[in-house]
C-alpha positions in Angstrom: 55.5 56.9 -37.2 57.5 59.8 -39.1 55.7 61.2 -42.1 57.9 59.7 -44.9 58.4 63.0 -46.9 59.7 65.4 -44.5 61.6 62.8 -42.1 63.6 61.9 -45.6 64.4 65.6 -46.1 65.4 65.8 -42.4 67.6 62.6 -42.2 69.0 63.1 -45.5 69.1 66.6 -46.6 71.3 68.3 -43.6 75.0 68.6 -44.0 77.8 69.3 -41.6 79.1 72.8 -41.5 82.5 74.2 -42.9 85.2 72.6 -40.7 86.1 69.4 -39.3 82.5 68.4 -37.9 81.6 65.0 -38.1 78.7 63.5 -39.3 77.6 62.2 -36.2 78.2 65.9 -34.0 76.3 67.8 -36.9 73.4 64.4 -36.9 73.7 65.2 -32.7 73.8 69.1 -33.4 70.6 68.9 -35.4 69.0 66.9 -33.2 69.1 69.0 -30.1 67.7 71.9 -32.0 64.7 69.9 -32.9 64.1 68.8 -29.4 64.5 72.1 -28.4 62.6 73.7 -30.4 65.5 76.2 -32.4 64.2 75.6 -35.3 66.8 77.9 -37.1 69.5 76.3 -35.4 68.2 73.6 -37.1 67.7 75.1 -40.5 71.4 76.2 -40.5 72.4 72.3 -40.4 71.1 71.7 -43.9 72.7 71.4 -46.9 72.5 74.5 -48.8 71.1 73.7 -52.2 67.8 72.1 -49.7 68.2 75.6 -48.2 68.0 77.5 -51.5 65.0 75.5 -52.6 63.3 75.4 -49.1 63.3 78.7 -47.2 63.5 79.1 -43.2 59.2 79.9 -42.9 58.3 76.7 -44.8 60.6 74.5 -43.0 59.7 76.3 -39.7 56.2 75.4 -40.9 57.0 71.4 -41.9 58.5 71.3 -38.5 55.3 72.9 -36.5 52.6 70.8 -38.4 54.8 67.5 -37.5 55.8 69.0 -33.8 55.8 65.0 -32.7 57.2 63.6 -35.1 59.6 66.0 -35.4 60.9 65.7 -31.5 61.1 62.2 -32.1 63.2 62.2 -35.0 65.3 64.9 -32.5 65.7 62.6 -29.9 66.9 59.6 -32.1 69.5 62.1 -34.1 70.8 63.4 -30.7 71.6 59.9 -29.7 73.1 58.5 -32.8 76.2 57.3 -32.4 76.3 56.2 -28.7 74.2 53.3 -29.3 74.8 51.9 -33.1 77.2 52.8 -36.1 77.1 55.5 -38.3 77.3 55.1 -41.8 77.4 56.8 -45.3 77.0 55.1 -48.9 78.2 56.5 -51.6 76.1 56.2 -55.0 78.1 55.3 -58.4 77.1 56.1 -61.8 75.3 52.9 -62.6 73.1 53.3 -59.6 74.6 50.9 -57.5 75.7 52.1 -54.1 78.8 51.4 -51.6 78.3 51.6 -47.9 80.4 52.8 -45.3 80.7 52.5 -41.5 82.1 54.8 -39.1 83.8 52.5 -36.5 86.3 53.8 -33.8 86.9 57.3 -35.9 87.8 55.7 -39.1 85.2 54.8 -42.3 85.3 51.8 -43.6 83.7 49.6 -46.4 80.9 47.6 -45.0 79.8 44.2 -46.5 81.9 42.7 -49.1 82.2 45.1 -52.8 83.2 42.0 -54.7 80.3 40.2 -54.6 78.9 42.1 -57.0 75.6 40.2 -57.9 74.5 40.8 -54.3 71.4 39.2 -53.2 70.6 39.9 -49.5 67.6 42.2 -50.1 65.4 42.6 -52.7 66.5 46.3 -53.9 70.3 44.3 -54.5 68.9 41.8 -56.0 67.3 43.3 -58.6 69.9 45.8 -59.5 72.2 42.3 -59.7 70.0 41.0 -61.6 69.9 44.1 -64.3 73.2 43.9 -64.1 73.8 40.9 -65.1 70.9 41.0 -68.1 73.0 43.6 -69.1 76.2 41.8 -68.9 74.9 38.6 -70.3 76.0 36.6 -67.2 73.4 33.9 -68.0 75.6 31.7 -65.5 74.7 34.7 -63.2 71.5 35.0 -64.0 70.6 31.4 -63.5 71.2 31.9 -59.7 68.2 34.5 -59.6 65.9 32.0 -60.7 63.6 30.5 -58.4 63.9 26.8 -57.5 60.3 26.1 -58.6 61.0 27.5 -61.9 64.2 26.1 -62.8 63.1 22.6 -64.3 64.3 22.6 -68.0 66.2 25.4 -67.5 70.0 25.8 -68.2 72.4 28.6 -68.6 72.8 27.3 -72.7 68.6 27.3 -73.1 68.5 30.8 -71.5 71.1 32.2 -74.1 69.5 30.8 -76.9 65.9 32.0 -75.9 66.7 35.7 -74.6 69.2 36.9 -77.7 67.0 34.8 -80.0 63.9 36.5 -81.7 62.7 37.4 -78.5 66.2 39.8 -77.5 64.6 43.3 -78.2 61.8 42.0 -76.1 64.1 41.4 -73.4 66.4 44.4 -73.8 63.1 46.6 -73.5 62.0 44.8 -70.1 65.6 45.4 -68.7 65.5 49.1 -69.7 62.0 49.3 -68.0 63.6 47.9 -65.0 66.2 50.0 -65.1 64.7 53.3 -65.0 62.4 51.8 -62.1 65.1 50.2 -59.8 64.3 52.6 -56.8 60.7 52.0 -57.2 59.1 51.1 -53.8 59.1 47.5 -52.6 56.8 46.1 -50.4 58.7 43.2 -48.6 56.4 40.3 -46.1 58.5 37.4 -44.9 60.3 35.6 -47.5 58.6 37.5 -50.0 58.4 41.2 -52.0 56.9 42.9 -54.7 57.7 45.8 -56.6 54.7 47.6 -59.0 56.6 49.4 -61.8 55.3 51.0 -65.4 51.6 50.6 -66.1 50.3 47.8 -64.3 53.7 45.5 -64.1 55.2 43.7 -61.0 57.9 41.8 -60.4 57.6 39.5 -57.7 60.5 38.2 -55.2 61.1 35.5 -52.7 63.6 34.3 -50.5 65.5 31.0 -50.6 68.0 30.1 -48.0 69.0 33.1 -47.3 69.0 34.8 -51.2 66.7 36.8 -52.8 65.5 35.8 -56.0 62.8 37.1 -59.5 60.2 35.7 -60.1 59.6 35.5 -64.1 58.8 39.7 -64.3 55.9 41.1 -66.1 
């Protein structure tokens, strides 16, 4: 198992080199130096505000305490490409992210940007769901709701009760979630759970295919 922290900084962190290198050559190029052990080599593949912040002796020392892990991580970088796609997202101002696939030399969009209430993981889902809050896409919002909890419910009740007496309520719940949306999620099956704030949790669960939010608290 890669240690979480460094193996983000690792996979993440390095950037190709002035030129036309591609993503995958300078993921390939890093990844021979690791397995190699040149660990400057390495070091020069970073991005250079990581390499301002992190100089060559403590990333030579990251590298030594996590020697495994860090000729795994080598192996699986000098291979990428040859066995699966390479891909890239890029991160918008409302958080959101696009993703992008490297496929026979060209990037392209992957997935489908118009649905724009995604729901095929958890992390979408809620960001959707914010987004939506936000919007006031009750008819949106009503598809988030889980089946067990949708008895008496309608898209005209919903309005009435969430910009009612209760909207500043609301609107302070969707600015917690907000500033927590990258908050870890802990995903088993068909269902998730994310802890956010001081003791809150909003649970998820699958439904044919969909991920939905439970009532969060």
């Amino acid at each position: 198992m890669l240690r979480k922290g460094f193996a983000y900084a690792a996979m993440v962190l390095f950037g190709a080199c002035a030129g036309t290198q591609t993503p995958e050559h300078t993921a390939r190029s890093f990844g021979r130096a690791l397995v190699d052990g040149r660990v400057g080599d390495a070091y020069d593949h970073l991005a250079s505000d990581y390499r301002r912040r992190v100089p060559l002796s403590e990333f030579r020392g990251q590298v030594e305490a996590n020697g495994g892990e860090m000729r795994e991580l080598g192996r699986l970088l000098a291979s990428s490409g040859e066995s699966g796609d390479v891909t890239a997202a890029v991160t918008l101002a409302d958080g959101s992210t696009v993703e992008l696939v490297l496929r026979d030399g060209e990037w392209r969009i992957e997935g489908n940007p118009a649905n724009y209430y995604d729901q095929s993981t958890p992390r979408r889902a809620l960001r959707s769901f914010v987004r939506a809050m936000e919007r006031r896409r009750y008819e949106v919002v009503m598809r988030f709701v889980p089946e067990s909890d949708r008895e008496g419910m309608s898209v005209e009740r919903m309005q009435a009760a969430w910009e009612g007496e209760g909207r500043e309520e609301i609107e302070r719940l969707i600015a917690v979630l907000r500033d927590n949306l990258d908050e870890p999620i802990e995903e088993i099956g068909d269902r998730a759970t994310m802890a956010y704030g001081e003791g809150s949790t909003v649970q998820f669960i699958r439904e044919d295919g969909a991920w939905k939010i439970e009532d969060p608290s």
